[in-house]
C-alpha positions as protocol buffer text, in pm:
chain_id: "A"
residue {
  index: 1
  type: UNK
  ca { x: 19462 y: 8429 z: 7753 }
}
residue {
  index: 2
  type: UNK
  ca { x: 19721 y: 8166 z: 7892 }
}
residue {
  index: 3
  type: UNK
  ca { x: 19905 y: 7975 z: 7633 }
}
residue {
  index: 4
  type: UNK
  ca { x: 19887 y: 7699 z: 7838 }
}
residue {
  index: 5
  type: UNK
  ca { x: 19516 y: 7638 z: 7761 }
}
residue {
  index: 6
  type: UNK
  ca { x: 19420 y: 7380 z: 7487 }
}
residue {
  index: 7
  type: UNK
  ca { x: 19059 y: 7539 z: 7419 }
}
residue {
  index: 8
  type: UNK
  ca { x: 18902 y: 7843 z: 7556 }
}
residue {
  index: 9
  type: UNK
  ca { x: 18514 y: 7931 z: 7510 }
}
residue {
  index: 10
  type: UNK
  ca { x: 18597 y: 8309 z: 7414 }
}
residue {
  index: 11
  type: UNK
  ca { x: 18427 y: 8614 z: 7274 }
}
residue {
  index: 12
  type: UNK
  ca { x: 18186 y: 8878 z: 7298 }
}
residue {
  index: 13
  type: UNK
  ca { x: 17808 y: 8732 z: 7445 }
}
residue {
  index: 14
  type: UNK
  ca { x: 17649 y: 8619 z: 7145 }
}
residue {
  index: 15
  type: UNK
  ca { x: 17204 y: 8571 z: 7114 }
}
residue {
  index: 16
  type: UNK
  ca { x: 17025 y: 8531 z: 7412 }
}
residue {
  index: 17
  type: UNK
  ca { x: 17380 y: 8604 z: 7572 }
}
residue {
  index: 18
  type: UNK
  ca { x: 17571 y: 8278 z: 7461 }
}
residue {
  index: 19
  type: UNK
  ca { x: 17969 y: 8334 z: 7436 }
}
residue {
  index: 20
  type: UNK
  ca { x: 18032 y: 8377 z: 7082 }
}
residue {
  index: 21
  type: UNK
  ca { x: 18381 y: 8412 z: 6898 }
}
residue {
  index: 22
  type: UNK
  ca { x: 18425 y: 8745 z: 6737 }
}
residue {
  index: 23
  type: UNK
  ca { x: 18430 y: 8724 z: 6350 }
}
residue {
  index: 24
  type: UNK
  ca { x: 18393 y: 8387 z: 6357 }
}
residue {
  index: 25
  type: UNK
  ca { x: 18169 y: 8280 z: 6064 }
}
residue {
  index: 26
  type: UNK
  ca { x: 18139 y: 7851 z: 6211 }
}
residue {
  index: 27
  type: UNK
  ca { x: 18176 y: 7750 z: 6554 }
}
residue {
  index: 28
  type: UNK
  ca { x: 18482 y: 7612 z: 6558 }
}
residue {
  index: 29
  type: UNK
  ca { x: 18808 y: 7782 z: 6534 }
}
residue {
  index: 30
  type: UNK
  ca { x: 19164 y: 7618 z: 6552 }
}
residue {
  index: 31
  type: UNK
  ca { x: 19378 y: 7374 z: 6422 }
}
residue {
  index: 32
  type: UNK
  ca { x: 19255 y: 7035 z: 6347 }
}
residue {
  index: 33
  type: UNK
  ca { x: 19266 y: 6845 z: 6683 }
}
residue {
  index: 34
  type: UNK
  ca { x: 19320 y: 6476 z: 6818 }
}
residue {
  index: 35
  type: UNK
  ca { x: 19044 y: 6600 z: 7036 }
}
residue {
  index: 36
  type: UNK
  ca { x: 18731 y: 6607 z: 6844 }
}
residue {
  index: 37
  type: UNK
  ca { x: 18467 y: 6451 z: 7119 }
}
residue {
  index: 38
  type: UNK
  ca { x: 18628 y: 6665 z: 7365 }
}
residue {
  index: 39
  type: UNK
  ca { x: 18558 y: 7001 z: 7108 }
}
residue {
  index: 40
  type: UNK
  ca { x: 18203 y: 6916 z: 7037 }
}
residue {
  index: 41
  type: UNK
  ca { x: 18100 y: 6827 z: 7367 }
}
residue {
  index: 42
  type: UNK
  ca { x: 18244 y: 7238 z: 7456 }
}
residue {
  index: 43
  type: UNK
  ca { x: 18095 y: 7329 z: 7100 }
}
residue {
  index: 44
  type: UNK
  ca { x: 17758 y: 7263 z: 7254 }
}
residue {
  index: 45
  type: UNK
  ca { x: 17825 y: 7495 z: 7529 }
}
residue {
  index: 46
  type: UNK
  ca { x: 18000 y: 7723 z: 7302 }
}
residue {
  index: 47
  type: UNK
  ca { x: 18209 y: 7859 z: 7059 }
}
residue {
  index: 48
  type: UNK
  ca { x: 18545 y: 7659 z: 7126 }
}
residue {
  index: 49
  type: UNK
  ca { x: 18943 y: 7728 z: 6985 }
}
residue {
  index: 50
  type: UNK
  ca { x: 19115 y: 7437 z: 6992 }
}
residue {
  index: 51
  type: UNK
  ca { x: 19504 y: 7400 z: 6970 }
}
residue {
  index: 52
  type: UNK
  ca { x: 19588 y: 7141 z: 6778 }
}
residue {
  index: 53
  type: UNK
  ca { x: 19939 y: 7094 z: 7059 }
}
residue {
  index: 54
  type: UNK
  ca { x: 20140 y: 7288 z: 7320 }
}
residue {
  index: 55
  type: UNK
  ca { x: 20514 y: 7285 z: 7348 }
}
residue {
  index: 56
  type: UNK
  ca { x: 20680 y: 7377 z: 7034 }
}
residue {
  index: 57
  type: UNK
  ca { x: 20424 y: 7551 z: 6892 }
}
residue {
  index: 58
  type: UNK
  ca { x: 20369 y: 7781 z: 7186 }
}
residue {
  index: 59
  type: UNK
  ca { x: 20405 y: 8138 z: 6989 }
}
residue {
  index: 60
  type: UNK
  ca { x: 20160 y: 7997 z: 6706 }
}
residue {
  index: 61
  type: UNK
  ca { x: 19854 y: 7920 z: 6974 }
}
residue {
  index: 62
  type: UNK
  ca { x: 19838 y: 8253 z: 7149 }
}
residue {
  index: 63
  type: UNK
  ca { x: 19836 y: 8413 z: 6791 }
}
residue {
  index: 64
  type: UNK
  ca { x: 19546 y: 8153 z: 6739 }
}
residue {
  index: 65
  type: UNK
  ca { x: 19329 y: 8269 z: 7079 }
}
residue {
  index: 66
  type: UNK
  ca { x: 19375 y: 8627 z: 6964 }
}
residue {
  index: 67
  type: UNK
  ca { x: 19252 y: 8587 z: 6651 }
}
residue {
  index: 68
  type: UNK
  ca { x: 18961 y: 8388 z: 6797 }
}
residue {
  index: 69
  type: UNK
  ca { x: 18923 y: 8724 z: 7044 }
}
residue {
  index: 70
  type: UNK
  ca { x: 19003 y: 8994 z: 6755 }
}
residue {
  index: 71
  type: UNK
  ca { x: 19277 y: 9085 z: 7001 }
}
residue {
  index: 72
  type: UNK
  ca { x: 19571 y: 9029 z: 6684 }
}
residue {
  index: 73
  type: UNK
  ca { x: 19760 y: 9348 z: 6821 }
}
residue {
  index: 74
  type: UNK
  ca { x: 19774 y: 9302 z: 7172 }
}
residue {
  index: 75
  type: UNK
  ca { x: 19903 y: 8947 z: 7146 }
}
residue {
  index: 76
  type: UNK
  ca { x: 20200 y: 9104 z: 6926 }
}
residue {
  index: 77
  type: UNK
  ca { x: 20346 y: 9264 z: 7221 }
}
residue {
  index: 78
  type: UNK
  ca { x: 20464 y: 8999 z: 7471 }
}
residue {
  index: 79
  type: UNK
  ca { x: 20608 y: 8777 z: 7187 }
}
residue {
  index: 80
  type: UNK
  ca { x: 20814 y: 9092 z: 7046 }
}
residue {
  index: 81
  type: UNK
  ca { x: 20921 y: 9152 z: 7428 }
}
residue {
  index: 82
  type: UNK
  ca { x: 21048 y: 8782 z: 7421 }
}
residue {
  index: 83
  type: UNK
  ca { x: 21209 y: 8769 z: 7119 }
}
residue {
  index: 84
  type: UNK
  ca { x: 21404 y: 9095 z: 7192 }
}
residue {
  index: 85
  type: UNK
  ca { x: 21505 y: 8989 z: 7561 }
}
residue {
  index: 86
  type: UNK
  ca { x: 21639 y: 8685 z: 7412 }
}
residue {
  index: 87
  type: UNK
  ca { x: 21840 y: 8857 z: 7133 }
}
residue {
  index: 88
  type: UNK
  ca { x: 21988 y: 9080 z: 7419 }
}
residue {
  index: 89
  type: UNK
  ca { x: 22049 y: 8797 z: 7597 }
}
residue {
  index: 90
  type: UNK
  ca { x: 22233 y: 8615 z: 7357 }
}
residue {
  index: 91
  type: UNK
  ca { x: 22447 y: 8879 z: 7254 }
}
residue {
  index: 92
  type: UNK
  ca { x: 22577 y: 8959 z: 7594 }
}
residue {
  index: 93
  type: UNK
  ca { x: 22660 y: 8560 z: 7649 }
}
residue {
  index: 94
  type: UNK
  ca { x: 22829 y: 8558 z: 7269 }
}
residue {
  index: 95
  type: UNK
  ca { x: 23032 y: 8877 z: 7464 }
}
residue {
  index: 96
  type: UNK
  ca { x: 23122 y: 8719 z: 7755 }
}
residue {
  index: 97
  type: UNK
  ca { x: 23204 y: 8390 z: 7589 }
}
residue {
  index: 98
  type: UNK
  ca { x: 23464 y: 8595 z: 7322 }
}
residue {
  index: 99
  type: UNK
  ca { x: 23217 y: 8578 z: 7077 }
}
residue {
  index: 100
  type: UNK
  ca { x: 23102 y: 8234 z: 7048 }
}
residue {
  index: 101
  type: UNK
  ca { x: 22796 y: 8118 z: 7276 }
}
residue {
  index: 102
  type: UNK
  ca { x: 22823 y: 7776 z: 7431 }
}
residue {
  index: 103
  type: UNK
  ca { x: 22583 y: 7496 z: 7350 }
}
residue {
  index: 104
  type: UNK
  ca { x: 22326 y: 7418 z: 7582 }
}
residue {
  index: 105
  type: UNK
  ca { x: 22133 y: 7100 z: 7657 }
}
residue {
  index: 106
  type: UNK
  ca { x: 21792 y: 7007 z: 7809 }
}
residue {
  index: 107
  type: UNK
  ca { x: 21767 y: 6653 z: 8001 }
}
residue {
  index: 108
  type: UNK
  ca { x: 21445 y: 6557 z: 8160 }
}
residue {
  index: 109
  type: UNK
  ca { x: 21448 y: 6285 z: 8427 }
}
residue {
  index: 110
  type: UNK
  ca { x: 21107 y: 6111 z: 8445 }
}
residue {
  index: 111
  type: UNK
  ca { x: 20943 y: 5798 z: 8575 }
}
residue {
  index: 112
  type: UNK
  ca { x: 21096 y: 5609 z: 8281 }
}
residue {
  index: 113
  type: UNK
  ca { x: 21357 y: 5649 z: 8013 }
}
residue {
  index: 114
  type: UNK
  ca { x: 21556 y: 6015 z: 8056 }
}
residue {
  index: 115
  type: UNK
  ca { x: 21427 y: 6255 z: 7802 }
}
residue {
  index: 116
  type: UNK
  ca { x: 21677 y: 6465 z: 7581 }
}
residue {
  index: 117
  type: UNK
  ca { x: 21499 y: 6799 z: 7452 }
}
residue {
  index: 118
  type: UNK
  ca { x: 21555 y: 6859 z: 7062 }
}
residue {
  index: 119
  type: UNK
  ca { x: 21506 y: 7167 z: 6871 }
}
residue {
  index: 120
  type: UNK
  ca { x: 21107 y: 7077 z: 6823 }
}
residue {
  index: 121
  type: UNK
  ca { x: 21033 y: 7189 z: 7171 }
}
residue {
  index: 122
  type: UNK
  ca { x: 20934 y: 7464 z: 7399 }
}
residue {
  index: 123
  type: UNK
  ca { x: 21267 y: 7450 z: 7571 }
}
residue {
  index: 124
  type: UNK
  ca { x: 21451 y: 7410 z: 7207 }
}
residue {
  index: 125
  type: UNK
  ca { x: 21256 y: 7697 z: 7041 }
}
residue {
  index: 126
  type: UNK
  ca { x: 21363 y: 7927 z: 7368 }
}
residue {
  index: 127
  type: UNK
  ca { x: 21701 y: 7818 z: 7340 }
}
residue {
  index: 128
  type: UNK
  ca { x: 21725 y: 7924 z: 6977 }
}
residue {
  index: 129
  type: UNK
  ca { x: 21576 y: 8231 z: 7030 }
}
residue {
  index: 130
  type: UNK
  ca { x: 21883 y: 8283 z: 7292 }
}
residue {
  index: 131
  type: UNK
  ca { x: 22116 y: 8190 z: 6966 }
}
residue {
  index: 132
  type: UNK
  ca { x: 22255 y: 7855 z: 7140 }
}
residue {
  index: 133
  type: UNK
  ca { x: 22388 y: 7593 z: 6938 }
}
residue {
  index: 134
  type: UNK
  ca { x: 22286 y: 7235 z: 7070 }
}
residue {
  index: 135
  type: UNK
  ca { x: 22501 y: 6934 z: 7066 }
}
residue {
  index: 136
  type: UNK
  ca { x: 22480 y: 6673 z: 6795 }
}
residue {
  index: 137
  type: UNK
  ca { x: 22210 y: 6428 z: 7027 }
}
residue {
  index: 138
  type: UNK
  ca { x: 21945 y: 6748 z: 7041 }
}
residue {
  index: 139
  type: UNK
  ca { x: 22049 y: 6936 z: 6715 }
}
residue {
  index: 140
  type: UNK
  ca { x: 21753 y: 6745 z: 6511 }
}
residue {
  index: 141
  type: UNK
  ca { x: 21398 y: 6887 z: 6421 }
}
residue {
  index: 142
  type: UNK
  ca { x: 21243 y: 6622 z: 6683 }
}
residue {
  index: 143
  type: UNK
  ca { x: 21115 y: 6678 z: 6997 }
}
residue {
  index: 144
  type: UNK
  ca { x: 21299 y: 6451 z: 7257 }
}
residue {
  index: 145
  type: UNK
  ca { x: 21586 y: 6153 z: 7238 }
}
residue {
  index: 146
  type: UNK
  ca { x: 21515 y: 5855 z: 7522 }
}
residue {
  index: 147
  type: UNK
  ca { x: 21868 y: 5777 z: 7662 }
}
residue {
  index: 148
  type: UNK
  ca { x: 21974 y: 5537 z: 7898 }
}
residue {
  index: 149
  type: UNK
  ca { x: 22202 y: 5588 z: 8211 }
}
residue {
  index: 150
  type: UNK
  ca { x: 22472 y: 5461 z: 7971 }
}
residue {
  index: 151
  type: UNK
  ca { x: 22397 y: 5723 z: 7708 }
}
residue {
  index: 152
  type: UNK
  ca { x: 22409 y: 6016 z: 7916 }
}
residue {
  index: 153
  type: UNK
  ca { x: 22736 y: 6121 z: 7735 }
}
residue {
  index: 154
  type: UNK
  ca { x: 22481 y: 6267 z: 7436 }
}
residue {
  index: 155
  type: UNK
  ca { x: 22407 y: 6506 z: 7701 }
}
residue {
  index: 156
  type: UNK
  ca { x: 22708 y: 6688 z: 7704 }
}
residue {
  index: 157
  type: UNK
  ca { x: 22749 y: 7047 z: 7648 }
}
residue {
  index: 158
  type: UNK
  ca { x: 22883 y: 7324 z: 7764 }
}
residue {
  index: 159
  type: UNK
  ca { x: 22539 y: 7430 z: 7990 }
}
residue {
  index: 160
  type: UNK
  ca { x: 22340 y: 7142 z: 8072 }
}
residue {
  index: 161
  type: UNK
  ca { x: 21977 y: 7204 z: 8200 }
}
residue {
  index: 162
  type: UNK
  ca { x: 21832 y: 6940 z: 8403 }
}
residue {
  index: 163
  type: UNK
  ca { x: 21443 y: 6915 z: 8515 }
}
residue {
  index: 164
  type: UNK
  ca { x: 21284 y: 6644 z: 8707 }
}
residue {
  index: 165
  type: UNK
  ca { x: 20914 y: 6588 z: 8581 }
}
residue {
  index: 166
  type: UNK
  ca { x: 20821 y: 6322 z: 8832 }
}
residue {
  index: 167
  type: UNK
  ca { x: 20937 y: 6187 z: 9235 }
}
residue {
  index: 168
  type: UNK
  ca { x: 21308 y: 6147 z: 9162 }
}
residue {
  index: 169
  type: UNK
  ca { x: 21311 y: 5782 z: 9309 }
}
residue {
  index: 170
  type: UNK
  ca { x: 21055 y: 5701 z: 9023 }
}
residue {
  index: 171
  type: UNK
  ca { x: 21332 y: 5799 z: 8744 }
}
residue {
  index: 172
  type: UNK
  ca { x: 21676 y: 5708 z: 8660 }
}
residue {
  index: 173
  type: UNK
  ca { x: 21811 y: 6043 z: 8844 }
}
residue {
  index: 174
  type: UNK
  ca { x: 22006 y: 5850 z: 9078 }
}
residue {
  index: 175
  type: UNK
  ca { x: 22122 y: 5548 z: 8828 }
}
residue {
  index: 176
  type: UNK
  ca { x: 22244 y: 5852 z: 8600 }
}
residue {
  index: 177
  type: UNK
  ca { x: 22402 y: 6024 z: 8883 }
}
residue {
  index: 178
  type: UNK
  ca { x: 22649 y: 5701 z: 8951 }
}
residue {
  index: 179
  type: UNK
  ca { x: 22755 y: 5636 z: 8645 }
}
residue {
  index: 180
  type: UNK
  ca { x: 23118 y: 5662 z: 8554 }
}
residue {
  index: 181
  type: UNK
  ca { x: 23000 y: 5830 z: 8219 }
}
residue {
  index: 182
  type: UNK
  ca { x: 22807 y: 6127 z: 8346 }
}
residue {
  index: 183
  type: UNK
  ca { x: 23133 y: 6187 z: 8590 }
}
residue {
  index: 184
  type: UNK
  ca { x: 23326 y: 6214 z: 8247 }
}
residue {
  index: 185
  type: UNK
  ca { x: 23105 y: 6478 z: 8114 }
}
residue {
  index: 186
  type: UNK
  ca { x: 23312 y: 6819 z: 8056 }
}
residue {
  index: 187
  type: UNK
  ca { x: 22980 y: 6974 z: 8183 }
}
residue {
  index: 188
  type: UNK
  ca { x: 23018 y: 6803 z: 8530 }
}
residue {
  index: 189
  type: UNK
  ca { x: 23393 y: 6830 z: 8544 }
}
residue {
  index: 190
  type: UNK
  ca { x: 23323 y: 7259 z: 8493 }
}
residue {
  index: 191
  type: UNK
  ca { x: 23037 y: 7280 z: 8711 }
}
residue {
  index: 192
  type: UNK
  ca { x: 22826 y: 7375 z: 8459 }
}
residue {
  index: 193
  type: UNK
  ca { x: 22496 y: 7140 z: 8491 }
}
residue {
  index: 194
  type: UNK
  ca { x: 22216 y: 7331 z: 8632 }
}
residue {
  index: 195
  type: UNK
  ca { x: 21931 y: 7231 z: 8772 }
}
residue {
  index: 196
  type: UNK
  ca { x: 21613 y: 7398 z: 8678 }
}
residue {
  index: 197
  type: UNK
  ca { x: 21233 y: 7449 z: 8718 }
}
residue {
  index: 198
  type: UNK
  ca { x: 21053 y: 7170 z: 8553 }
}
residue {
  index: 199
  type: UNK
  ca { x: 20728 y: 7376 z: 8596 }
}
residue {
  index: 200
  type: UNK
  ca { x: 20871 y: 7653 z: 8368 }
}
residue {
  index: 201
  type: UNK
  ca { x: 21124 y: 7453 z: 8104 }
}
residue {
  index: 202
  type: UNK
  ca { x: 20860 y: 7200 z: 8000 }
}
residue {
  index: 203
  type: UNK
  ca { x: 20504 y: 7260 z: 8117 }
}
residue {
  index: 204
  type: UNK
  ca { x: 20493 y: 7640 z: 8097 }
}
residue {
  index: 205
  type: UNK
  ca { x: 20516 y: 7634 z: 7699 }
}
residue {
  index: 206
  type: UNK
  ca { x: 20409 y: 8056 z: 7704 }
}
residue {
  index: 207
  type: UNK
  ca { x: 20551 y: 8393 z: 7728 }
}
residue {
  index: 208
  type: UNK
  ca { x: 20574 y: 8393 z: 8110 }
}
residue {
  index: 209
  type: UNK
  ca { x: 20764 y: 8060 z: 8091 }
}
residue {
  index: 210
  type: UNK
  ca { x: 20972 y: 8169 z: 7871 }
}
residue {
  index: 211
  type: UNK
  ca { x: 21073 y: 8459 z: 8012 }
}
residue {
  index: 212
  type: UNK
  ca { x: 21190 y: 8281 z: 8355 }
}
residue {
  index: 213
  type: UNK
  ca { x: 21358 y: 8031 z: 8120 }
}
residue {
  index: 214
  type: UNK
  ca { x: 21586 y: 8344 z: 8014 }
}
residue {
  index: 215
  type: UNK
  ca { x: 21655 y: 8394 z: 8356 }
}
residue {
  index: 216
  type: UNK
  ca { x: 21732 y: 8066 z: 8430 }
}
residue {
  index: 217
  type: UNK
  ca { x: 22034 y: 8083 z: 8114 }
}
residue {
  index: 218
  type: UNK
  ca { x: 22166 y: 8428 z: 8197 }
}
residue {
  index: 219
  type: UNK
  ca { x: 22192 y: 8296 z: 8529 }
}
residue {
  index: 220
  type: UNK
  ca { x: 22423 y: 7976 z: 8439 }
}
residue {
  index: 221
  type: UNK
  ca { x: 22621 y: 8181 z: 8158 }
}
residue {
  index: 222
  type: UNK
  ca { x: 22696 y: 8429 z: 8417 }
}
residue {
  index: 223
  type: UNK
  ca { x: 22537 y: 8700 z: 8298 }
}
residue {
  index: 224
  type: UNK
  ca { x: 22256 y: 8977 z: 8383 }
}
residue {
  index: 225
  type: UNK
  ca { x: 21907 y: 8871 z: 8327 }
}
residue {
  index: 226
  type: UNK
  ca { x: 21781 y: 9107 z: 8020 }
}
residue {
  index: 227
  type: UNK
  ca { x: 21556 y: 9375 z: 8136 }
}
């Protein structure tokens, strides 16, 4: 069940062959959602989990569709996969780096104020899995910082990750790109801004996203992917 999903009719067929959820003793399971027309309009159809969000919460809600499914041990396994290819992966950028990993940063350009990604994200939870410190502007239990083009200093670290969510002449991409303060960053002087899948580091928020997201950082710390 993709972690992507915010509700999912799901179960074995229940009377007269309705989808019912598995244990489920009323018909709604889930966390308490902004969405309540939305769940009882698919209540009436059937049975309906209902995240309550995506993004930083994105290991809680498959755990939450499982238990929905009575499927609690087979949604174990891809998590535990995750969490030990980014311990591996951490450990062989702590090696490489003499035993201290570099910080890493997440900037989102998008058709408005650019986006810094805090530690209450999908992109902030992966990056702590990894064991990457962030810098002072993202190192707060929030999900995102609006900068301006004059603020892009905060994004400074030594890997910067940069998505674009929207067309690129509809954010400040290019503004940010000119300014005499992003050519100052120690990121930019060492080549070490990277740009990256916007698709994966923001709207993915699941297993499969993360994963690539792993590939993506072994890729800019210069090491092998973990396997």
């Amino acid at each position: 069940m993709s972690p992507r999903a915010d509700n999912r009719s799901a179960g074995r067929p229940g009377p007269g062959g309705a989808p019912a959820l598995r244990g489920a003793a009323a018909p709604t399971a889930g966390r308490r959602s902004r969405r309540a027309p939305a769940l009882r309009r698919t209540n009436a159809i059937a049975p309906t989990v209902l995240a309550e969000t995506t993004g930083f919460p994105w290991k809680e809600n498959p755990a939450l569709y499982a238990q929905a499914l009575g499927k609690e041990a087979e949604a174990k396994k891809a998590p535990a996969d995750h969490a030990a290819h980014a311990a591996k992966l951490g450990e062989a950028i702590r090696a490489k780096s003499g035993g201290t990993a570099p910080t890493a940063s997440v900037v989102r350009f998008v058709a408005g104020p650019t986006r810094l990604y805090q530690k209450q994200s999908f992109s902030g939870v992966v990056l702590k899995d990894v064991g990457l410190g962030r810098p002072a502007s993202q190192d707060v239990d929030k999900s995102m910082l609006e900068v301006s083009a004059e603020q892009i200093d905060q994004a400074d670290a030594g890997l910067v990750f940069v998505t674009v969510a929207d067309d690129p002449t509809r954010t400040k991409r290019s503004e940010v790109q000119g300014t005499p303060v992003r050519q100052g960053l120690n990121a930019v002087r060492n080549s070490k801004v990277f740009n990256v899948p916007d698709e994966t580091w923001m709207s993915g928020t699941g297993v499969q996203a993360a994963d690539a997201m792993l590939g993506d950082i072994a890729k800019a710390a210069g090491v092998d992917a973990p396997k």
